[in-house]
Every structure is written in structure tokens, then in C-alpha cells.
VMD Tcl script that draws the C-alpha trace (Angstrom):
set ca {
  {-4.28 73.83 62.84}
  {-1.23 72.04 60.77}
  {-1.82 69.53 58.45}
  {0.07 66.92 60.38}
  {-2.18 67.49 63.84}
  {-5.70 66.77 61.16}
  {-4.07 64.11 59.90}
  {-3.58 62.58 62.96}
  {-6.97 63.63 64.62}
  {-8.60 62.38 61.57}
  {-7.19 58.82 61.48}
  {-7.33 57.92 65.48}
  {-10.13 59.68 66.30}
  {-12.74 60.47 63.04}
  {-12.45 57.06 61.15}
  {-12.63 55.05 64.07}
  {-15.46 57.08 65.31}
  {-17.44 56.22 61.93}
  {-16.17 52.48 62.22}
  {-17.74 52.09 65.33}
  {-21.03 53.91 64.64}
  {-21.90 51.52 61.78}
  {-20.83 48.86 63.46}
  {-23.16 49.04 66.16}
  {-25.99 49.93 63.23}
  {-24.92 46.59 61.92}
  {-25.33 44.82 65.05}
  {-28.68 46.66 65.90}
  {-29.97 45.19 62.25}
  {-28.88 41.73 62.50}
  {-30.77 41.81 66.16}
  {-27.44 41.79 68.70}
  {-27.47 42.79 71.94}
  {-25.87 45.77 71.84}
  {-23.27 46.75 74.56}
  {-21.20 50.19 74.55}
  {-18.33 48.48 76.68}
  {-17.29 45.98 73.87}
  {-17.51 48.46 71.21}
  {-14.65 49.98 72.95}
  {-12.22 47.38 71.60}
  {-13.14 48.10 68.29}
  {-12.66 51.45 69.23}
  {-9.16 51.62 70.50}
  {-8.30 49.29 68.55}
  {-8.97 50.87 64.89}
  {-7.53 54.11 66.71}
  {-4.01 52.16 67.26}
  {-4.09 51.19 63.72}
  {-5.01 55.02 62.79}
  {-1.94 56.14 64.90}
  {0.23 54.66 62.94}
  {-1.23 54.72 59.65}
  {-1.35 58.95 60.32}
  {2.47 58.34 61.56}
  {3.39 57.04 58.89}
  {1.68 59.54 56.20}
  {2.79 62.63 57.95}
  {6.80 60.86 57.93}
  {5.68 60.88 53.84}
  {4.78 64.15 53.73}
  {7.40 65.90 55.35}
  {10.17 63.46 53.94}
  {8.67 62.67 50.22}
  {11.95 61.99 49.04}
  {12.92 59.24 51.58}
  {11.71 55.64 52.57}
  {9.29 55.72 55.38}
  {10.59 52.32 56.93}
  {14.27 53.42 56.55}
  {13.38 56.65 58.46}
  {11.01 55.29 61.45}
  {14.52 52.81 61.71}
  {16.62 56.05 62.41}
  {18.48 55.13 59.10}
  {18.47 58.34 57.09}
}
mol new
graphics top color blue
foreach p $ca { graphics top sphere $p radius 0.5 }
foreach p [lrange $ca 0 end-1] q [lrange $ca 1 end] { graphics top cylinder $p $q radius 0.2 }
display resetview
């Protein structure tokens, strides 16, 4: 598997994941109700943010000599 593909499966789907998890351990403690359907915001949501975060790091790692915002404009 290339580095750039476990980048990107760790950020949107392992962190997230782990987010989530201790989230709903949190709620469970401070006596919530506890609901799988509105974890799923959280979810996705952390997910988005991993998408681009990984985007991001992989454009670093392939271009370490060059500006990441310059690049993801299309200005090289």
C-alpha cells in the first residue's frame, strides 16, 4: 500500500473512528442518552476535516519544495 493511500485512510477513516469512540465513552460517563445516528455528524464531519488535512500532507510530501496553498491554486 503507498504512503499517500495510509495517509489518507488514516486521517478520514482511523482518527475519526477514535474521535467518535471516546466521544460516545464521554457521553456514556456524564449519563447521555446515547444515540448512534447523531454520532454520525461527528463522524463525517471529523472525516471531511481528515480529507483535507491528508490532502494537504500528501501535496507536502510529494512537493516538499513548494507552497501547498500555491499548488492546490494550480499556481506552480
Amino acid at each position: 500500500m503507498s504512503k499517500g493511500l495510509k495517509i489518507i485512510l488514516f486521517w478520514s477513516l482511523v482518527i475519526p473512528a477514535i474521535i467518535t469512540i471516546l466521544r460516545i465513552i464521554t457521553d456514556s460517563f456524564l449519563g447521555r442518552g446515547i444515540e448512534l445516528f447523531s454520532y454520525s455528524a461527528v463522524f463525517l464531519g471529523i472525516a471531511a476535516a481528515g480529507l483535507i488535512f491528508a490532502c494537504l500532507s500528501i501535496t507536502s510530501y510529494q512537493n516538499p519544495n513548494k507552497n501547498n496553498l500555491s499548488s492546490i491554486n494550480g499556481r506552480d
